[in-house]
C-alpha positions in Angstrom: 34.1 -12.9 -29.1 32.5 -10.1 -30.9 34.6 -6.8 -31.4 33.5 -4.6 -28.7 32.1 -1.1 -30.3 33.8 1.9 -28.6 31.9 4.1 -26.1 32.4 7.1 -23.9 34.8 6.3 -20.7 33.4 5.2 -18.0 35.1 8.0 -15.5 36.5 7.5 -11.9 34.8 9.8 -9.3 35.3 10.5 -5.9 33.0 8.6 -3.6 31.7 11.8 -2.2 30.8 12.8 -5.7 27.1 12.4 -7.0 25.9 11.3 -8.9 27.1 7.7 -9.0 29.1 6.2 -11.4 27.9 2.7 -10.5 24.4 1.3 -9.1 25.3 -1.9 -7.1 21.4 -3.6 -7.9 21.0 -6.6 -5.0 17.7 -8.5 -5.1 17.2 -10.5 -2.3 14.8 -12.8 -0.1 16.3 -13.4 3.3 19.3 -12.3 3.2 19.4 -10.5 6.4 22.6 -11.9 7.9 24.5 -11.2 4.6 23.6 -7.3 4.1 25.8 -5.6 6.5 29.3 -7.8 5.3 28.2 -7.5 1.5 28.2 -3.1 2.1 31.6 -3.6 3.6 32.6 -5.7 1.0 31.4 -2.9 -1.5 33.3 -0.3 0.7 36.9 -2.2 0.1 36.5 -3.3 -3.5 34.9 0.3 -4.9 37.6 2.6 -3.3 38.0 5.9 -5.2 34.8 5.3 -7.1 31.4 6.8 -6.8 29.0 3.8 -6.0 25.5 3.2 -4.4 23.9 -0.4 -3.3 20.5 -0.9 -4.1 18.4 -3.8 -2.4 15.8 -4.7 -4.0 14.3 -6.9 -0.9 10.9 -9.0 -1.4 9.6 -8.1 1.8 11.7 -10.8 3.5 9.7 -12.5 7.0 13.3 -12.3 8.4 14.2 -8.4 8.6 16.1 -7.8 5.4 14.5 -4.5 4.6 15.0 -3.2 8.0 19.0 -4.3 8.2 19.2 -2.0 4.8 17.4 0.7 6.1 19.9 0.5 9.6 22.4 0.8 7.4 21.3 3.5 4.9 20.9 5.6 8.4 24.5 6.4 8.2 25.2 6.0 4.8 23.7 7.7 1.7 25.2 4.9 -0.4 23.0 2.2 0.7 19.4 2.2 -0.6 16.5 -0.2 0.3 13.3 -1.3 -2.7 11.1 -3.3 -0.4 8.3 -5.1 -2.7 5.2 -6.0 -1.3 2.8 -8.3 -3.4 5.7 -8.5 -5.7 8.2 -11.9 -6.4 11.1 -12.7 -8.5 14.1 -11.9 -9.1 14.0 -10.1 -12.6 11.3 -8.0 -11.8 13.7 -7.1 -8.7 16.7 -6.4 -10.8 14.4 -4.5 -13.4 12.9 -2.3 -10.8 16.3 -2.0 -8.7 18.1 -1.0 -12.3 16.0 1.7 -13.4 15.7 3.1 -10.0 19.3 4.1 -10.9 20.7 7.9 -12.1 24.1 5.8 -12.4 26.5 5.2 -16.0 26.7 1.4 -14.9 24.7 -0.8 -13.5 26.0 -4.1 -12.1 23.7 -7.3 -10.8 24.8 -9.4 -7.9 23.1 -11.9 -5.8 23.3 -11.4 -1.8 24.3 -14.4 -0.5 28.1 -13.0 -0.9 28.6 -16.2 -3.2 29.7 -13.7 -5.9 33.1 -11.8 -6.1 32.9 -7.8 -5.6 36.6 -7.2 -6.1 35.8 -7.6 -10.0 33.6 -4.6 -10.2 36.4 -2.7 -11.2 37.4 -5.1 -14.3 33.9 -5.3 -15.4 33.9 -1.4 -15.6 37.1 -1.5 -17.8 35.8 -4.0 -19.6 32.5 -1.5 -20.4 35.2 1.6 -20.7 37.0 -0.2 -23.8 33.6 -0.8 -25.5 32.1 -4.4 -24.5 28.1 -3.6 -23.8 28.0 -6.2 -21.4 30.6 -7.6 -18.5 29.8 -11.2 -17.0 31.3 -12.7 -14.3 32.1 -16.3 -15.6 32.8 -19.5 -13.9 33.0 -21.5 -16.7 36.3 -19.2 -18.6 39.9 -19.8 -17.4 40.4 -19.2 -13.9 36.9 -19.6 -12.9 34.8 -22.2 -11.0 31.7 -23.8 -9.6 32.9 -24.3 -6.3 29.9 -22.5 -4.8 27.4 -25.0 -6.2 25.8 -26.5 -3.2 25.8 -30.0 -4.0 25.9 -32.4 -7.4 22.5 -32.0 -7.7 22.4 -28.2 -8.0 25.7 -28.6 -10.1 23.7 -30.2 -12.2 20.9 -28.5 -12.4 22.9 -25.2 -13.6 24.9 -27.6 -16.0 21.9 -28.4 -17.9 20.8 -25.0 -17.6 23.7 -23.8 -19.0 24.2 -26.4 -22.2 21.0 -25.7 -23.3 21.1 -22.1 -23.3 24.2 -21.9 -25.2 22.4 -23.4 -28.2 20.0 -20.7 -28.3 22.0 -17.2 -28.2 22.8 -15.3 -30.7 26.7 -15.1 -29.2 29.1 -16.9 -27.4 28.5 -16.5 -23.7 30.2 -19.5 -21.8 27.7 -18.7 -18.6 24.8 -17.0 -19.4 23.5 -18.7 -16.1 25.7 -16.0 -13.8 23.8 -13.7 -12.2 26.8 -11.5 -11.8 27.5 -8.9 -15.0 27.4 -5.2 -15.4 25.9 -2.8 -18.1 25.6 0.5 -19.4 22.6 1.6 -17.3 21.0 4.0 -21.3 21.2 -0.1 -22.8 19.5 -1.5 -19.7 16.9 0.9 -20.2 16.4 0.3 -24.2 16.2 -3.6 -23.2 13.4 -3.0 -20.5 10.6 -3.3 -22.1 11.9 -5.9 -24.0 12.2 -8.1 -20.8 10.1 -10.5 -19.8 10.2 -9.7 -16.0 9.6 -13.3 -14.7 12.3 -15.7 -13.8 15.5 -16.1 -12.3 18.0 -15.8 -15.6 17.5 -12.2 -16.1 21.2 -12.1 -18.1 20.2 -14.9 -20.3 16.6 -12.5 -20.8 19.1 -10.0 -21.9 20.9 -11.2 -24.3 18.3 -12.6 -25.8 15.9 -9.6 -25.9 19.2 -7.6 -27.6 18.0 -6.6 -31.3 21.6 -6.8 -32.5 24.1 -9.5 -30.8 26.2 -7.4 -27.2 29.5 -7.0 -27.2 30.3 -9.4 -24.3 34.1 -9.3 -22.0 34.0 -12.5 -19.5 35.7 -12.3 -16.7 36.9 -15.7 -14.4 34.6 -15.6 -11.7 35.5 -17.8 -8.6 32.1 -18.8 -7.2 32.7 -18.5 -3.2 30.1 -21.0 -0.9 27.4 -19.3 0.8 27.8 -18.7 4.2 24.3 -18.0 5.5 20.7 -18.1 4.6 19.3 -21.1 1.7 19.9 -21.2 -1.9 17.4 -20.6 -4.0 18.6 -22.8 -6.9 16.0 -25.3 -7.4 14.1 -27.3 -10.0 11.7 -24.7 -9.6 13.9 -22.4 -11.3 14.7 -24.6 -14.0 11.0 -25.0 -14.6 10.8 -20.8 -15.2 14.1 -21.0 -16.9 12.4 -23.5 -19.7 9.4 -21.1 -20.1 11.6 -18.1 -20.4 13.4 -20.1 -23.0 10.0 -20.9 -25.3 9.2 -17.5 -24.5 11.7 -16.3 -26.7 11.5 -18.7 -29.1 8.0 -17.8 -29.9 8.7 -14.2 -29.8 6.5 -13.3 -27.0 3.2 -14.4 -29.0 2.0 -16.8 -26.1 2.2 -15.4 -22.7 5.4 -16.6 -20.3 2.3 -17.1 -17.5 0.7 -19.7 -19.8 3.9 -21.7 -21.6 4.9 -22.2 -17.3 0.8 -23.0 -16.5 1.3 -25.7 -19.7 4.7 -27.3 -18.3 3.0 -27.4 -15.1 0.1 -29.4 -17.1 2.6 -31.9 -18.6 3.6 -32.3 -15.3 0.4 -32.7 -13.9 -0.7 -35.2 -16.5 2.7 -37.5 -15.6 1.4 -37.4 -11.9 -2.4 -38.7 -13.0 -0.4 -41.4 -15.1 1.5 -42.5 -12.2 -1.3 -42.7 -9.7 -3.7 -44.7 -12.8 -0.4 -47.2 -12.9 -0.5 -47.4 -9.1 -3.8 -47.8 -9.0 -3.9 -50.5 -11.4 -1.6 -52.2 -9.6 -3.8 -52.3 -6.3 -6.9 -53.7 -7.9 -8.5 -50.4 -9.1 -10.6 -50.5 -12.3 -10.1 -47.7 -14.8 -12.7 -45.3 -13.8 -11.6 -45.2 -10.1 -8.3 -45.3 -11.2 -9.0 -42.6 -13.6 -10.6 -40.2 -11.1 -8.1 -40.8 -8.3 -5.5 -39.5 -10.9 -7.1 -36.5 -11.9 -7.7 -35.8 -8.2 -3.8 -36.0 -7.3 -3.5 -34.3 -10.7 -5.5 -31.4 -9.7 -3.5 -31.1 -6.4 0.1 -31.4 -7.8 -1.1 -28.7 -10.3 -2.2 -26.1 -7.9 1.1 -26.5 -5.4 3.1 -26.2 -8.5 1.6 -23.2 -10.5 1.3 -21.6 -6.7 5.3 -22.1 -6.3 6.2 -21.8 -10.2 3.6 -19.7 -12.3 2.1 -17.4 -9.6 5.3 -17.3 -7.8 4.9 -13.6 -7.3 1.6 -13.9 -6.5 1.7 -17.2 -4.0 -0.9 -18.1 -1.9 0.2 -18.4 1.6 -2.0 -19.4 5.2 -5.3 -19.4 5.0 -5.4 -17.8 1.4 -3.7 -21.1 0.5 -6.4 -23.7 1.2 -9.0 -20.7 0.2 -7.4 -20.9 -3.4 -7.3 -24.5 -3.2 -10.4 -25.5 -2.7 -11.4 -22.6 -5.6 -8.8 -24.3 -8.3 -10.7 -27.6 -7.2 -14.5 -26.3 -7.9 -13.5 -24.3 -11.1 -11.7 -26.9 -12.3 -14.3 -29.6 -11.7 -15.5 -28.9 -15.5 -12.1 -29.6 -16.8 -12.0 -32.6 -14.5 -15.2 -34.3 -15.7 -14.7 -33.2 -19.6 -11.0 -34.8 -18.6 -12.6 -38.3 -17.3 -15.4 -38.6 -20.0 -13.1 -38.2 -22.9 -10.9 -40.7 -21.1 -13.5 -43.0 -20.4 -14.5 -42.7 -24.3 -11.5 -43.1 -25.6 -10.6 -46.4 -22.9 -13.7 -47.7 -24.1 -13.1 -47.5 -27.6 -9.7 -49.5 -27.0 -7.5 -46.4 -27.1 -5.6 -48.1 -24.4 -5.1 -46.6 -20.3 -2.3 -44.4 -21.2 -3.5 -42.6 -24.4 -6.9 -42.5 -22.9 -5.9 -40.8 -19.5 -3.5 -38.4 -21.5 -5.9 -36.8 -23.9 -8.1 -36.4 -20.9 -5.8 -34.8 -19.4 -4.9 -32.2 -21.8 -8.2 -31.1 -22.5 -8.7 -29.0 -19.4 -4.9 -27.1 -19.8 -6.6 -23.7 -21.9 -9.7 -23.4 -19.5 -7.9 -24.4 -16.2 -5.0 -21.4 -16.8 -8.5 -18.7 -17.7 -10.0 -19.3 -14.8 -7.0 -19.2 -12.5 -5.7 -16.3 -13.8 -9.4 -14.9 -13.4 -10.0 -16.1 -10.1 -7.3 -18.3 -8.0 -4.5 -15.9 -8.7 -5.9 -12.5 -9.6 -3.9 -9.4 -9.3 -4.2 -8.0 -5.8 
């Protein structure tokens, strides 16, 4: 572990006393049944400290924003961000975070899976000079009991190996999404950020010029007890952009590596439908088109969930954009199936054929969707 550099104490205040000496930033989707027991939670583990909550709430269908809002009625310590048009949670946690007068800032999910009682340890931890506090469920003491599921367990495995190749320290789960800052370094890191993902600790470590100070502290990881997690492959996808983000140094936009992965994606799906249709009796070029067709499809529900996940299409504006990905994309589709059809023909073979016609269309498919499927609101 690097040796922490020393900075000023991080000191007690009364919990009357303002301003705070720790913002509490929540970002959340849904989480309506879990706001009220996650403040009284806060109350018991914060006593004798001066401490706010901020929710940072995606304008939840369920009532989210309005259970915060009940709550901040009778208690100054409880704040409310509702986001509208807006989706993800590092944008959340960036917006919550600098919405903050506090010293510290700390990052916690709100499905009460995370363990508030070390709040206190994490600001020791920034009071004898670490820059950053993580809680760890992959250190002594800690766990992954949480983890709904082998296949999630996975998921965040992989995750996790892979990440650890790329920092610049050693950071046993820079997958948590529980750790705590000094709010002055969360605010020289900003606009290093990319503000798209799920895995804003591992966005921070990363976008550090020098390598943080890190303390790691065992984090038991408690199952949730109400709403759906949002660990997904989904995530991972975003997680892998963030990733070549980084490694590029931000030279190609993050919108356009996740648009490309979708891409690769897309051109397995036309691959398995021209095997498929092989197998029924199709010639190429029926099999060819029928590809590109489910191609096209799988694209737009994946770049809706995955790329333009804070911009999703939803009801009728769903089958709107649709059909519009399908018309301005019909260029890309026939350049796709007469370079195909070339290339088949000139005993390129079904699989290299359909493959390079596929990829053609990547560059123009992501300007016009950005231009017109999915412009900013």
């Amino acid at each position: 572990m690097d040796q922490p550099t020393p900075h000023p104490p991080v000191a007690p205040q009364a919990t009357s006393a303002l301003p705070a000496a720790l913002t509490v930033v929540v970002p959340c989707y849904n989480e309506r049944l879990n706001v009220a027991p996650l403040v009284e939670r806060l109350h018991r583990a914060l006593t004798g400290l001066a401490w706010e909550v901020v929710f940072v709430d995606d304008n939840s269908p369920d009532g989210t924003a309005e259970a915060v809002r009940g709550l901040a009625r009778t208690d100054p310590r409880v704040r409310c961000l509702r986001r509208i048009g807006r989706r993800g949670l590092a944008s959340a946690v960036i917006e919550g975070a600098l919405s903050s007068s506090a010293d510290c800032v700390a990052v916690m999910d709100g499905d009460l899976q995370h363990d508030e009682t070390l709040l206190p340890a994490m600001m020791r931890a920034l009071r004898d000079g670490h820059d950053l506090a993580v809680g760890s469920r992959h250190v002594t003491g800690g766990d992954t009991a949480g983890l709904a599921g082998a296949w999630r367990e996975r998921l965040s495995s992989l995750g996790t190996r892979v990440a650890r190749l790329l920092l610049p320290v050693a950071l046993s789960d820079p997958m948590s999404g529980f750790f705590m800052l000094r709010r002055p370094l969360f605010e020289r890191l900003a606009p290093r950020l990319t503000g798209q993902g799920f895995k804003i600790l591992l966005d921070l470590v990363l976008s550090a010029p020098a390598p943080l100070a890190i303390a790691e502290i065992p984090m038991h990881f408690a199952p949730r007890r109400a709403g759906r997690s949002k660990l997904d492959v989904l995530v991972l996808v975003q997680f892998a952009g963030l990733l070549l983000d980084k490694l590029l140094h931000g030279l190609v936009p993050l919108r356009f590596i996740a648009f490309a992965l979708v891409g690769a994606i897309g051109v397995l799906v036309n691959l398995a439908v021209l095997t498929a249709g092989y197998h029924v009796g199709l010639n190429f070029d029926q099999a060819q088109i029928a590809g590109t067709i489910a191609a096209m499809v799988a694209n737009f529900e994946l770049n809706n969930a995955i790329t333009y996940r804070d911009q999703r299409l939803r009801g009728a504006a769903l089958w709107r954009g649709l059909a519009l990905f399908m018309v301005v994309c019909g260029l890309g589709a026939i350049a796709n199936i007469g370079i195909a059809l070339t290339l088949y023909r000139a005993h390129s073979g079904w699989t290299p054929a359909s493959a390079a016609g596929a990829a053609v269309g990547v560059v123009w498919n992501y300007a016009v969707s950005a231009t017109l499927v999915w412009r900013a609101r």
